[in-house]
Structure formats: structure tokens, C-alpha cells
C-alpha positions as CSV (number, residue, x, y, z in Angstrom):
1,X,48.6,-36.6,134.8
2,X,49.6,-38.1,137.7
3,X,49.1,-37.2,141.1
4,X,51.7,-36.9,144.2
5,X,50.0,-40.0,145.6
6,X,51.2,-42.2,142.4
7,X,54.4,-40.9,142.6
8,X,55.3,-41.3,146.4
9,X,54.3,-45.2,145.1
10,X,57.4,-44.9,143.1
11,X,59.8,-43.8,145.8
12,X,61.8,-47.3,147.3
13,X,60.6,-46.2,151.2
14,X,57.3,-46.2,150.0
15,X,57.6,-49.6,148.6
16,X,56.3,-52.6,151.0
17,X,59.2,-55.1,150.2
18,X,61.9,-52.4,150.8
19,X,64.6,-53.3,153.6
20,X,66.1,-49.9,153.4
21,X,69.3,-48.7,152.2
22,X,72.5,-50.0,151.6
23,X,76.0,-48.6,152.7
24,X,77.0,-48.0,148.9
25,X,73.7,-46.6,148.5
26,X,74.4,-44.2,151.6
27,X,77.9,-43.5,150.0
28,X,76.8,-42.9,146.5
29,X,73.8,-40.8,147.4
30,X,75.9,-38.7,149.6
31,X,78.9,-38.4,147.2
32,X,75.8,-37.2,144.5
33,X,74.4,-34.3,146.4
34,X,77.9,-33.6,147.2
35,X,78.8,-33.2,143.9
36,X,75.1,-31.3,143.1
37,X,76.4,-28.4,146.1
38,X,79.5,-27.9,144.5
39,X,77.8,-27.3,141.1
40,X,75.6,-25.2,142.3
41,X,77.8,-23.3,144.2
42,X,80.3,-22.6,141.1
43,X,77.2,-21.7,139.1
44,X,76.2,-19.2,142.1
45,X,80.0,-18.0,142.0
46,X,79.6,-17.8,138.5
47,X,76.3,-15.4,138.2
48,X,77.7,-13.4,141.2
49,X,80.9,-12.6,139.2
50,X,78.6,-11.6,135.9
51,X,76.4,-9.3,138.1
52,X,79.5,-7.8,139.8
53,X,81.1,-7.3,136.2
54,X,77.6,-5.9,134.5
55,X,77.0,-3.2,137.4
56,X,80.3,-2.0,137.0
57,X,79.8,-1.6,133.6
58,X,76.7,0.2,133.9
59,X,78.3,2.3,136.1
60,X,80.9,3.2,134.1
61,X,78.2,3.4,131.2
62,X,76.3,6.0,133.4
63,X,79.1,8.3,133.9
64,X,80.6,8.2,130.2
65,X,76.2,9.3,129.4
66,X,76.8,12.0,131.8
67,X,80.0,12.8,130.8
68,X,79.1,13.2,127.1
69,X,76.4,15.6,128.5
70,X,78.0,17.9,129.9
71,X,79.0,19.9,126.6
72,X,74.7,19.8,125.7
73,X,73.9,21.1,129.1
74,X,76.1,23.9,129.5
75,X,75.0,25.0,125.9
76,X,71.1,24.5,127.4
77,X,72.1,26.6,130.3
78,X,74.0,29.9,128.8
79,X,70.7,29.8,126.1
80,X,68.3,29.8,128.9
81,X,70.1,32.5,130.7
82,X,70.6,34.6,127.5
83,X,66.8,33.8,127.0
84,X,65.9,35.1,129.8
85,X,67.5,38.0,129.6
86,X,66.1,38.7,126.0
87,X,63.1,38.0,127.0
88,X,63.0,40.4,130.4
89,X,64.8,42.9,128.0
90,X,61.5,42.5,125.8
91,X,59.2,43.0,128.3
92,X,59.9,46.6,129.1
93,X,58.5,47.4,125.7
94,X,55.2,46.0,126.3
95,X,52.4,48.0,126.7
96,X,50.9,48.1,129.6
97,X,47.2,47.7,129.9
């Protein structure tokens, strides 16, 4: 394993007989994180666009749920009113301790 020391040996500024960098190497380096910004920012365009797209389909996937619902709750709620009533209804004939 190598340690952070062995590999700031490897960088050229670290290097004794290093005169520094050249124009083209200015140039080229500068082109090449350039290039690396505009990559990254298409891939950041990119995910933005999926995650825009995906929560408007779980939205959408959220109502239609509901939606489908709707039918099973309103059956839930007339039987829990007519159970209520039958069960009130019931309780009249109870004896009373």
C-alpha cells in the first residue's frame, strides 16, 4: 500500500529536476479539465432530467393508487356506517346488568 508521501514523489512539482510547466502543458491541461466540466455538467443535466421525469411519474403513480381507491373506500365507508347502525340497533336488546 502506498502512502500519500510516496505518491506526492510521483507528482512532476515534487520532482527536484523539474523546471515547471510548459505553455502546451498549460494549454492542454486547461483544455482537459475544460473538457472534464463539460462532462460533468451534461451528466449533472442528465440525472437532473431522470429525477424530474421519475417524480413526475410517481406522482402521477400516487394519484392513479388513489384514484383506483376510491371505489374500495367508499364501499369501507357505507359498511362501517351500516355497521354501526346494526350494531347500535343491537345494543338496545342487551340486557342490562
Amino acid at each position: 500500500m502506498t502512502s500519500k508521501h510516496d505518491l506526492a514523489k510521483g507528482l512532476p512539482h515534487k520532482q527536484d529536476d523539474w523546471n515547471g510547466y510548459t505553455l502546451d502543458d498549460l494549454k492542454y491541461r486547461r483544455a482537459y479539465v475544460a473538457a472534464r466540466k463539460e462532462l460533468e455538467k451534461e451528466r449533472m443535466y442528465h440525472n437532473l432530467h431522470n429525477v424530474r421525469k421519475g417524480a413526475v411519474s410517481t406522482a402521477a403513480g400516487t394519484a392513479r393508487r388513489v384514484a383506483s381507491a376510491v371505489p374500495f373506500l367508499d364501499t369501507a365507508m357505507v359498511a362501517w356506517t351500516v355497521g354501526s347502525k346494526v350494531i347500535r340497533f343491537l345494543g338496545k336488546f342487551r340486557k342490562k346488568k
